[in-house]
C-alpha positions in Angstrom: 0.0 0.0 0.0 2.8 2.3 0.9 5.0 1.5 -2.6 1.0 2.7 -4.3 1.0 5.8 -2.3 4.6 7.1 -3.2 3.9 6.3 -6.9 0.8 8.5 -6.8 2.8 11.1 -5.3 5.4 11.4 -7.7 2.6 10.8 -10.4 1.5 14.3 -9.0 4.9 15.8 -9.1 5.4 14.8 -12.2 1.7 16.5 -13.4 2.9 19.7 -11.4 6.4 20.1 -13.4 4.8 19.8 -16.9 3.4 23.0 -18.6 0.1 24.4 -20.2 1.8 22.7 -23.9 2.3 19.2 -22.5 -1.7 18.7 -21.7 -1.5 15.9 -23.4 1.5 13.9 -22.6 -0.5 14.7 -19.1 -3.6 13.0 -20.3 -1.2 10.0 -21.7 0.6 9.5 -18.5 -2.8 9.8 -16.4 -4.3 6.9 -19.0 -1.5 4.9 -18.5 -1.3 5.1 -14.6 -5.0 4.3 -14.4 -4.7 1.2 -17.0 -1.9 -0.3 -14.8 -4.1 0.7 -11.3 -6.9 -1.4 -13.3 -4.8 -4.4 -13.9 -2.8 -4.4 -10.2 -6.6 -4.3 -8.9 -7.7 -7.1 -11.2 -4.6 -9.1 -10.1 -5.0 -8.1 -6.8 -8.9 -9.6 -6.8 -8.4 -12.8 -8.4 -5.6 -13.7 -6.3 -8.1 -13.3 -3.1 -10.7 -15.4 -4.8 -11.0 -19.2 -3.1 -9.7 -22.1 -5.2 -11.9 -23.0 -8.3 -13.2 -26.6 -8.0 -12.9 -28.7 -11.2 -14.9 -31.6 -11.8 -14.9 -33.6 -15.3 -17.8 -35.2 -16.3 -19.4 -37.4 -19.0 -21.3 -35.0 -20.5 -19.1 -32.0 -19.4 -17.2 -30.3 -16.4 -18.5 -28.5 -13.7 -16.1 -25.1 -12.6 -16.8 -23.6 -9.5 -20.5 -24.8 -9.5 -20.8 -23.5 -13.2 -21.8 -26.2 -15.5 -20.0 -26.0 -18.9 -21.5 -28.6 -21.6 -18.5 -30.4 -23.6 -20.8 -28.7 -26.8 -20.0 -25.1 -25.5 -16.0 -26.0 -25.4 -14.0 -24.6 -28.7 -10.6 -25.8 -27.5 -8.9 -26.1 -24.1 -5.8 -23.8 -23.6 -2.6 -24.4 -21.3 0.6 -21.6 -21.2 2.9 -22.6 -18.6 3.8 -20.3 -15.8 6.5 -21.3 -13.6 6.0 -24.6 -12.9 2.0 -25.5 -12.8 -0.1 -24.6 -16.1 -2.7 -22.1 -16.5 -6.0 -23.3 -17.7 -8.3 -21.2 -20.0 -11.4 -23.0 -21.5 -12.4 -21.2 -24.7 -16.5 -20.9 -25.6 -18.1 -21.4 -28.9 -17.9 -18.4 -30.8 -15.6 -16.6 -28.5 -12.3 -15.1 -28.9 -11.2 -14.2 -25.3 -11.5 -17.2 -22.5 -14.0 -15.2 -19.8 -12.1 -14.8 -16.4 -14.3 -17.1 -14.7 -13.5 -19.9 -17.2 -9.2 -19.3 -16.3 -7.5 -21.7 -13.1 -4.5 -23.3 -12.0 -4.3 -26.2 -10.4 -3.2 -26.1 -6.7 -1.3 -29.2 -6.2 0.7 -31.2 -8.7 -0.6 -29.7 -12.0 1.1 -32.0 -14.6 -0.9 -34.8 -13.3 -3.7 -33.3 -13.4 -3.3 -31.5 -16.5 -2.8 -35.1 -18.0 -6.1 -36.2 -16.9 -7.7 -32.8 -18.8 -5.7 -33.7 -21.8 -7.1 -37.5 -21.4 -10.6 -36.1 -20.7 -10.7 -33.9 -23.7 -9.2 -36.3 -26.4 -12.0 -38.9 -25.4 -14.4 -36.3 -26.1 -12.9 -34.7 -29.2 -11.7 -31.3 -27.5 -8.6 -29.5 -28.6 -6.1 -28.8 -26.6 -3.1 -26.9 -27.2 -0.3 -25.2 -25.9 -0.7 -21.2 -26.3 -0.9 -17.8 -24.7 -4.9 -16.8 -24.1 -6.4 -13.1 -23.9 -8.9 -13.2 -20.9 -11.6 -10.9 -20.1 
């Protein structure tokens, strides 16, 4: 909290020092400050949330009590971070996996990402490797 406040205070410092001219490298720097407040908020949310349950089904999976028909799955998308892979399931018709739709697994994730894998190639599901855009 304290590193937040002494970054808006040299925001403001750094507002006072420009002139009337530079309006709008002001409006620029303001943008960009409150897009990286958005996303350090964002972070800061879904890192509080509690663990998503996953449960794989016959005729689908069930995520966090959300019921997700294996018809409604495009494709299955892992990118590794660190050492456990993060999940994104991709709608139909969709080009951004919704945030609610995007876990990790907690304990021992290349096991368990084998068992999606098997899961989704019984059922005809892609599943690739790739970097996902999340909304």
């Amino acid at each position: 909290m304290a590193c937040i406040f002494m970054c808006l205070c040299y925001i403001a410092l750094f507002l006072s020092k420009l002139g009337e001219e530079d309006r709008w490298l002001q409006l620029l720097f303001v943008l960009i400050i409150g897009m990286t407040l958005w996303e350090c908020a964002t972070f800061i949310y879904a890192r509080s949330q509690k663990p998503k349950v996953l449960v794989l089904e016959e005729e689908g999976m069930l995520l966090n009590g959300a019921r997700i028909h294996q018809n409604e799955i495009e494709k299955i998308m892992l990118t590794h971070y660190f050492r456990d892979p993060t999940v994104g399931i991709l709608p139909v018709k969709r080009r951004w996996v919704p945030r609610r739709y995007v876990f990790r697994f907690s304990e021992d994730g290349s096991v368990q990402a084998d068992e999606l894998r098997a899961w989704a190639k019984e059922r005809e599901i892609k599943v690739v490797y790739q970097k996902f855009l999340r909304w």
